[in-house]
N, C-alpha and C positions, 0 to 999 in steps of 0.2 A: 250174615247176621248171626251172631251169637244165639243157642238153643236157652231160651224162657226157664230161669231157675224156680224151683216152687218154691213157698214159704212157708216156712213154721216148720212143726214136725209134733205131729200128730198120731198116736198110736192107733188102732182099728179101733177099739173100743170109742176114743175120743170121735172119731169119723162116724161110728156111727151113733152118736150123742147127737150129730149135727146132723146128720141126714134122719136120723127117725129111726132105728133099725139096731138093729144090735152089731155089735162087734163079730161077733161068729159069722152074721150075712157080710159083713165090710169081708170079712176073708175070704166067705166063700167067692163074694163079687170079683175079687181080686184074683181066683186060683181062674175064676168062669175070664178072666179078662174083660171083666165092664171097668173096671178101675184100676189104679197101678202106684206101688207103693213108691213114688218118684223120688221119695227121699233117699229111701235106703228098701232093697228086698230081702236083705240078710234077717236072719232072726233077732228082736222082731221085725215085723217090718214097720217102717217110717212112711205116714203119708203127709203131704200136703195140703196146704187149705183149698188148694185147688182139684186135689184129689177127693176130696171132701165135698168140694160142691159138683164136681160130676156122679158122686156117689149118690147125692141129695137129687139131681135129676135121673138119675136111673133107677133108684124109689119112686118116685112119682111120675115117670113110665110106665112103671109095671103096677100101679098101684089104679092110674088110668085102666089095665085092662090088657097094656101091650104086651104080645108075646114075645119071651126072652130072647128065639130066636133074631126078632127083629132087632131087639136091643142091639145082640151082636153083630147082627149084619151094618147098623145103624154107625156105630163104634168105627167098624172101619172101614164103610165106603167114605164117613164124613174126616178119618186121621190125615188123609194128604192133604186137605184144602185148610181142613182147623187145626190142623196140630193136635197137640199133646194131648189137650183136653178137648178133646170133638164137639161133648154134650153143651158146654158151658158157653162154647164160642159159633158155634152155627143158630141159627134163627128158626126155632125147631117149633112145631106145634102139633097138638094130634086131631083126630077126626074119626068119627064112627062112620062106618062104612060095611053096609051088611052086616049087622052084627057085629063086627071086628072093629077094634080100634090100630088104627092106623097113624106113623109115624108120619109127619107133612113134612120140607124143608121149605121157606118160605124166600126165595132169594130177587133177587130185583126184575129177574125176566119171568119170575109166573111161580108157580106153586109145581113140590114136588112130592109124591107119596111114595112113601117105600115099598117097594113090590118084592117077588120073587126072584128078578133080576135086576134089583136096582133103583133108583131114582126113574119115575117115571113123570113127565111134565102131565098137569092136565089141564084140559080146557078151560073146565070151568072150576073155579078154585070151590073147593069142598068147605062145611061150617069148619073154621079151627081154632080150636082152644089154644091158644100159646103154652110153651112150656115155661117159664122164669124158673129163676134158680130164688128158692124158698129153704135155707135151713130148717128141719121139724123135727126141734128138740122131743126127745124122748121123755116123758112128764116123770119127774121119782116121787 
C-alpha cells in the first residue's frame, strides 16, 4: 500500500491559526517531535492539514492538563498501529486519575491508559472525556 500523501501546504504560523497557538509553539512542537512538517522540513517548513489537526490534538492534550512527557510517549507507542498521524487516527480520550490527567486508548477489547511503561489494559474503564479533533482559531 502506497504511504498517505498529506494535503495542502501550510506554513507554522497557518498551523497554528488552526490549532489555537501560535506559529513559534507549531515549531517548537515540531523540533519536540509532536508534529512533523510532512510536506517539506527544509526552510521553511511545510505542513499539512493533517499536520495541522494533530497539532490541534496535541493543544488540547496539554491544555487538559497532560504531561508533555506523555504526549511524547503517546506519539510513538500509538505511530506503528496509526501511522503518520497517531493523534488524529487512534480513539484517544483522557481521564483524571489521582490528580493527573491521563491519556486512555479506547480500542474494541477494553480501555487502555498510558503508563510509565506503556499501554496498560484496565478493568474497569475509568470516566473519559474523548479527545475529537476541534480546529481553535486563534481570535485577531
Amino acid at each position: 500500500m502506497a504511504p498517505i500523501r498529506p494535503h495542502g501546504h501550510l506554513l507554522a504560523a497557518d498551523v497554528g491559526e488552526l490549532a489555537g497557538v501560535s506559529g513559534t509553539t507549531v515549531g517548537q512542537w515540531a523540533r519536540w517531535g509532536y508534529i512533523a512538517a510532512s510536506v517539506s522540513a527544509g526552510d521553511p517548513h511545510v505542513y499539512g492539514v493533517e499536520d495541522a489537526a494533530e497539532a490541534a490534538i496535541v493543544g488540547e492534550l496539554l491544555d487538559r492538563g497532560v504531561p508533555h512527557g506523555d504526549v511524547r510517549r503517546a506519539i510513538e507507542r500509538l505511530a506503528g498501529e496509526y501511522g503518520g498521524w497517531p493523534l488524529s487516527a487512534a480513539p484517544l480520550g483522557t481521564a483524571a486519575e489521582r490528580g493527573r490527567t491521563r491519556i486512555v486508548l479506547r480500542e474494541r477489547d477494553g480501555c487502555y491508559v498510558l503508563g510509565a511503561r506503556g499501554w496498560q489494559r484496565v478493568a474497569t474503564a475509568p470516566d473519559v472525556e474523548e479527545v475529537r479533533l476541534r480546529f481553535n482559531p486563534v481570535p485577531r
